[in-house]
C-alpha positions as CSV (number, residue, x, y, z in Angstrom):
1,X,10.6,18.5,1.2
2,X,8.5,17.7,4.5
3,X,6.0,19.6,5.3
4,X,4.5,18.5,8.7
5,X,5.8,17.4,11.2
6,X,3.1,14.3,11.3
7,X,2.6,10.5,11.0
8,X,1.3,9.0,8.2
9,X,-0.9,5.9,8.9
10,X,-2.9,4.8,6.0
11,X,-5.7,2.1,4.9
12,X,-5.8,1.0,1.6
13,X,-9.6,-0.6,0.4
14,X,-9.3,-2.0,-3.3
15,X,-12.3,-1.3,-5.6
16,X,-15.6,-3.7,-5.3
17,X,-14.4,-5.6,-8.2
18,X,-11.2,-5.0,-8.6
19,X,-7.9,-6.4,-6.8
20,X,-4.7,-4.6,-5.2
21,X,-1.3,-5.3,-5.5
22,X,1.1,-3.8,-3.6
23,X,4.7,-4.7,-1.7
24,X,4.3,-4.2,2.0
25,X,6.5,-4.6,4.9
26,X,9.9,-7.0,5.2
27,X,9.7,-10.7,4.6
28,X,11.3,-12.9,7.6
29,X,14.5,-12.0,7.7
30,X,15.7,-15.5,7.3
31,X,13.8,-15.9,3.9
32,X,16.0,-12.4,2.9
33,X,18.8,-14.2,3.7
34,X,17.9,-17.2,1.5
35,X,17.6,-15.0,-1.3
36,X,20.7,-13.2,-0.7
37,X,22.9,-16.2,-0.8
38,X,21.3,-18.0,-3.3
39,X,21.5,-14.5,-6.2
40,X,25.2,-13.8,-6.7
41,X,24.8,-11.3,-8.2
42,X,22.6,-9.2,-5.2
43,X,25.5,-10.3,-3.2
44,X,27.6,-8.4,-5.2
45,X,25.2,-5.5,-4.4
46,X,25.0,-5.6,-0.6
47,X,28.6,-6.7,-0.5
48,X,28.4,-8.3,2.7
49,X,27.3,-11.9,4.3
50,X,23.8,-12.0,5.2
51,X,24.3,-14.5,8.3
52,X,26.9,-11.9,9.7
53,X,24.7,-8.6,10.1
54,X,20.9,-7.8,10.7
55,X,18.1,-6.3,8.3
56,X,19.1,-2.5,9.2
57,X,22.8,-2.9,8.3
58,X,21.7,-5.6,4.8
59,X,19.6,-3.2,3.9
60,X,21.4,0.1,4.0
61,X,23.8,-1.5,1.7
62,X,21.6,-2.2,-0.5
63,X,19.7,1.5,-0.8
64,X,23.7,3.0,-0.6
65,X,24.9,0.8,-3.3
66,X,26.4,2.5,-5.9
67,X,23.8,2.9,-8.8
68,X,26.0,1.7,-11.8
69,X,26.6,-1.4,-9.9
70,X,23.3,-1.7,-9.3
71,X,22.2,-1.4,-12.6
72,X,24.9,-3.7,-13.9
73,X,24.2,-6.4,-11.6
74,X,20.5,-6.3,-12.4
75,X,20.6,-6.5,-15.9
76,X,23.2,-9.4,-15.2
77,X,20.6,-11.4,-12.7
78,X,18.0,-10.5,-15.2
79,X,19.6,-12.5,-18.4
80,X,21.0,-15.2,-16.4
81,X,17.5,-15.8,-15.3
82,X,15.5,-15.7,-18.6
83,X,18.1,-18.3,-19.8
84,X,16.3,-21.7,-21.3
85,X,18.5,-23.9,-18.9
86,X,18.0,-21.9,-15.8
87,X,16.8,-23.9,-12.7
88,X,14.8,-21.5,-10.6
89,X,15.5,-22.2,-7.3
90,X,12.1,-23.3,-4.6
91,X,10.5,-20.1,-3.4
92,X,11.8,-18.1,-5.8
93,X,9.8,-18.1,-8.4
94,X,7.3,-15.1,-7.9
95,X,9.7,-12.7,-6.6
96,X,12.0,-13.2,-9.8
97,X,8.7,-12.7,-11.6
98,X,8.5,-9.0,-9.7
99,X,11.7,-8.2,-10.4
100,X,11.2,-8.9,-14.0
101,X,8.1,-7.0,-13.9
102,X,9.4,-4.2,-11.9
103,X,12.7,-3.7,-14.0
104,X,10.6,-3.2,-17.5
105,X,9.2,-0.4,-15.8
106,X,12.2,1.0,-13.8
107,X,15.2,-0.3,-15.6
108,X,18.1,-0.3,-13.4
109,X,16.3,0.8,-10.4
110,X,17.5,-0.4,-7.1
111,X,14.3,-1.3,-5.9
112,X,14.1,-3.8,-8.0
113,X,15.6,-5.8,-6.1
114,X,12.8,-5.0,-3.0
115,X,11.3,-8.1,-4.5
116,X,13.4,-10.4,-2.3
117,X,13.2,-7.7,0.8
118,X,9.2,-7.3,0.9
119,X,6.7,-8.8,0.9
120,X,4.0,-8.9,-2.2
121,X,0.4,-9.6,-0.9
122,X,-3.0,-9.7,-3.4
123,X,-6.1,-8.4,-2.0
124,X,-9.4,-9.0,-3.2
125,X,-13.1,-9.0,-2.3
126,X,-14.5,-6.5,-0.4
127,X,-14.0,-7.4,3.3
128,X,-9.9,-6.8,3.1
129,X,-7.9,-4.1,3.3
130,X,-4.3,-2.8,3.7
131,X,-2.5,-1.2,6.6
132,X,0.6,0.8,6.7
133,X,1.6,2.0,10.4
134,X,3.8,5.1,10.4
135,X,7.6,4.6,9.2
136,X,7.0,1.3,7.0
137,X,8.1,0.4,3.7
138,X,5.0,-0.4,1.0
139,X,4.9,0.1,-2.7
140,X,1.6,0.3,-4.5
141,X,1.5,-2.0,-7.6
142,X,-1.4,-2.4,-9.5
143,X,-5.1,-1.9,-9.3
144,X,-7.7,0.3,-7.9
145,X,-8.7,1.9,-4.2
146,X,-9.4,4.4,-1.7
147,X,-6.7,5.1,0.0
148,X,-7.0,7.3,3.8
149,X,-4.4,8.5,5.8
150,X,-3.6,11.0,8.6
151,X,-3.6,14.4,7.8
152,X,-0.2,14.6,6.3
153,X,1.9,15.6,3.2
154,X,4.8,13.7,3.7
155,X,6.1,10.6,1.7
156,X,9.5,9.0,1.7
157,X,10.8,7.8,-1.6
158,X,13.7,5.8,-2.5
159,X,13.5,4.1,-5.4
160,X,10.4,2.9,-8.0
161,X,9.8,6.7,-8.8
162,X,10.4,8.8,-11.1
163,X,10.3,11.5,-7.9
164,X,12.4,12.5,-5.8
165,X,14.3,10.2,-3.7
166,X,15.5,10.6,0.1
167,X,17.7,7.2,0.7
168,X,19.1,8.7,4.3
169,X,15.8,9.6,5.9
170,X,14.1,6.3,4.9
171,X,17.0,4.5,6.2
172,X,17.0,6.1,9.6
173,X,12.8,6.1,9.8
174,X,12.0,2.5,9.2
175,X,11.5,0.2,12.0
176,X,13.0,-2.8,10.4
177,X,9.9,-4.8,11.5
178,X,10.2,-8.3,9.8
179,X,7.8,-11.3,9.2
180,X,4.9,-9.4,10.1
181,X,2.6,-9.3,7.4
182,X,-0.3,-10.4,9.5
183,X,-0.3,-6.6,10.9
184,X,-0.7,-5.2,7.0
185,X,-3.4,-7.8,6.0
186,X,-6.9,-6.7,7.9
187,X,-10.7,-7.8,8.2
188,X,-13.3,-5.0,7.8
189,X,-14.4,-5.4,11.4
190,X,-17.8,-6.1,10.9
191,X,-20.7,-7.0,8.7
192,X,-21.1,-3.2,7.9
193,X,-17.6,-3.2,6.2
194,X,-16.1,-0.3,8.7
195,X,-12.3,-0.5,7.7
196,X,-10.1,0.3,10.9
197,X,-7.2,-0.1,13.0
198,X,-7.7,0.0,16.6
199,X,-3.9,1.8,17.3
200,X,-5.4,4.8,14.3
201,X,-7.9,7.2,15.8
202,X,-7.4,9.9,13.5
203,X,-9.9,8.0,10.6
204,X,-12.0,4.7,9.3
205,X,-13.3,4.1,6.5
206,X,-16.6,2.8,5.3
207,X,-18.0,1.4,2.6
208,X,-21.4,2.1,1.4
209,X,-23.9,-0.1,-0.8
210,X,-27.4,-0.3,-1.1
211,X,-29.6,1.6,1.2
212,X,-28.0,2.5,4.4
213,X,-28.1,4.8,7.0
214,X,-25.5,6.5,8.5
215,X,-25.6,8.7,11.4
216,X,-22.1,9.4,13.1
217,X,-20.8,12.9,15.2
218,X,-17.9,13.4,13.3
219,X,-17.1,15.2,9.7
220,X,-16.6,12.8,6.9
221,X,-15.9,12.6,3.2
222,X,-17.4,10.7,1.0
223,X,-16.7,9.2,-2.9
224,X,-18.8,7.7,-5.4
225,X,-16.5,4.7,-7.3
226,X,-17.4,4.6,-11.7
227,X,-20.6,2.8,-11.9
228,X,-22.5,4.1,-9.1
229,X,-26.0,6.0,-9.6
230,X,-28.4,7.0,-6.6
231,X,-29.2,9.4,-4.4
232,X,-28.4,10.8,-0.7
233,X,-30.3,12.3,1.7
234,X,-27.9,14.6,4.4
235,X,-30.1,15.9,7.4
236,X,-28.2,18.2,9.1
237,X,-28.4,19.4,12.9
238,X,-30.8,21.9,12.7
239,X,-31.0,22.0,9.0
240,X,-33.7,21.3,6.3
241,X,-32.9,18.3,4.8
242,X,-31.1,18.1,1.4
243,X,-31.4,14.9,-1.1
244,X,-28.6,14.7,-3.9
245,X,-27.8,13.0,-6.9
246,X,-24.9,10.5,-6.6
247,X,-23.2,10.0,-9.6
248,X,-19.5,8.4,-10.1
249,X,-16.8,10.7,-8.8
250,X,-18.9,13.0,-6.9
251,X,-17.1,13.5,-3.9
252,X,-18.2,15.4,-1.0
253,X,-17.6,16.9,2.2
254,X,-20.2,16.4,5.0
255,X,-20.4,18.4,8.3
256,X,-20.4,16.9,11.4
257,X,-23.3,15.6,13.0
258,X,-25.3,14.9,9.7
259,X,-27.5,11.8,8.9
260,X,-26.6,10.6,5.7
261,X,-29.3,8.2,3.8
262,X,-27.5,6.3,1.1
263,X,-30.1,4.9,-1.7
264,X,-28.1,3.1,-4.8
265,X,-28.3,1.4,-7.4
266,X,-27.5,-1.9,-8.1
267,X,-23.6,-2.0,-8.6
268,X,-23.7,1.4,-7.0
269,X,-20.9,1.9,-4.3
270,X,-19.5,4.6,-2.3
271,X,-16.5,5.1,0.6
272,X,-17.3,7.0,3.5
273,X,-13.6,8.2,5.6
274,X,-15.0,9.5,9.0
275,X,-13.4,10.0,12.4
């Protein structure tokens, strides 16, 4: 099922325009506790008291649950919540919200119930973006980005999918890192939107609009988002210069040391992932 033997850091960038949802990292651990003893029903699920054990051991129980109890308990905390005379208790009204959300697309699925364990950020604009060090949970939700990673094959699934799902080697991978969401929520670093993470060498990220120049060492990739029209001009070590026609979609590789000069249109927009 693994392929490489690799990390997998990755950067997330939503789409000028558009926003990102995604779950990312643990809550604080005390907020998971909250939520624990205040849903009978997920108590029933982990089978344990929160106060007495850490995150590891709360969540293993969880992910090993047994999946009919699971699914019974979730359609149970589910109809108890949509009641008219239920009293949602303070904080908990967006992650119910998820959960709801999450369970009419995976009925019965025990990570529904990540929606009390992680956290759920919005990004928007086009100066944040999303980080995911090696060995932590996220879930993407909804809307569209680029997305760069190390070179790896290797993703960890147990639960939301309809693939297949490794519940032992996520357990023993994740670093059980809580109420850190300040290390998934990043600036570009500067006024030239460069997307990176000082503890990643293997990649950044750039984002193109306009008329810019680029002139770097390294071999990139670049990706033209819908809308964008233009042109580029690669001039190559050594090489005759070559202009192309930038169109949505286009995707191309680029040799090192080559001077890209981006010309687009209004709207226009392209990612550049470079070393």
């Amino acid at each position: 099922m693994y392929k490489d033997p690799n990390h997998k850091p990755e950067i997330a960038v939503p789409f000028p325009g558009s926003s990102l949802r995604a779950l990312c990292g643990f809550r604080p651990y005390a907020e998971i506790q909250l939520f624990v003893e205040q849903l009978p029903e997920l108590q029933r699920v982990v089978q344990t008291d929160p106060r007495s054990t850490d995150l590891a051991a709360l969540y293993s129980r969880l992910m090993r649950a047994p999946p009919g109890l699971v699914a019974e308990q979730l359609t149970g905390f589910l109809q108890r919540v949509g009641r008219p005379d239920f009293i949602c208790p303070a904080g908990m009204a967006e992650p119910i919200r998820l959960a709801q959300e999450l369970y009419s697309q995976f009925p019965g699925d025990v990570g529904v119930w990540s929606a009390f364990f992680l956290n759920e950020v919005r990004l928007e604009g086009d100066a944040q973006f999303l980080f995911c060090a090696p060995n932590e949970p996220h879930a993407y939700l909804e809307g569209d980005c680029v997305e760069c990673m190390a070179c790896s094959d290797n993703v960890v699934r147990a639960g939301l999918t309809p693939k297949a799902k490794d519940v032992s080697t996520l357990l023993r991978m994740l670093t059980y890192k809580h109420g850190v969401l300040h290390e998934f929520l990043r600036e570009s670093e500067d006024n030239h939107r460069r997307f990176a993470v000082p503890t990643v060498d293997e990649f950044r990220v750039i984002s193109v609009v306009g008329s810019q120049k680029m002139c770097h060492s390294g071999p990139s990739i670049f990706f033209a988002v819908p809308g964008t029209t233009g042109t580029v001009r690669a001039v190559g070590d050594g090489a005759a210069a070559q202009t192309i026609a930038v169109a949505e979609g286009l995707t191309m590789f680029v040799c090192a040391d080559t001077d890209l000069e981006f010309s687009l249109s209004d709207g226009g927009h392209v990612f550049v992932a470079t070393v």
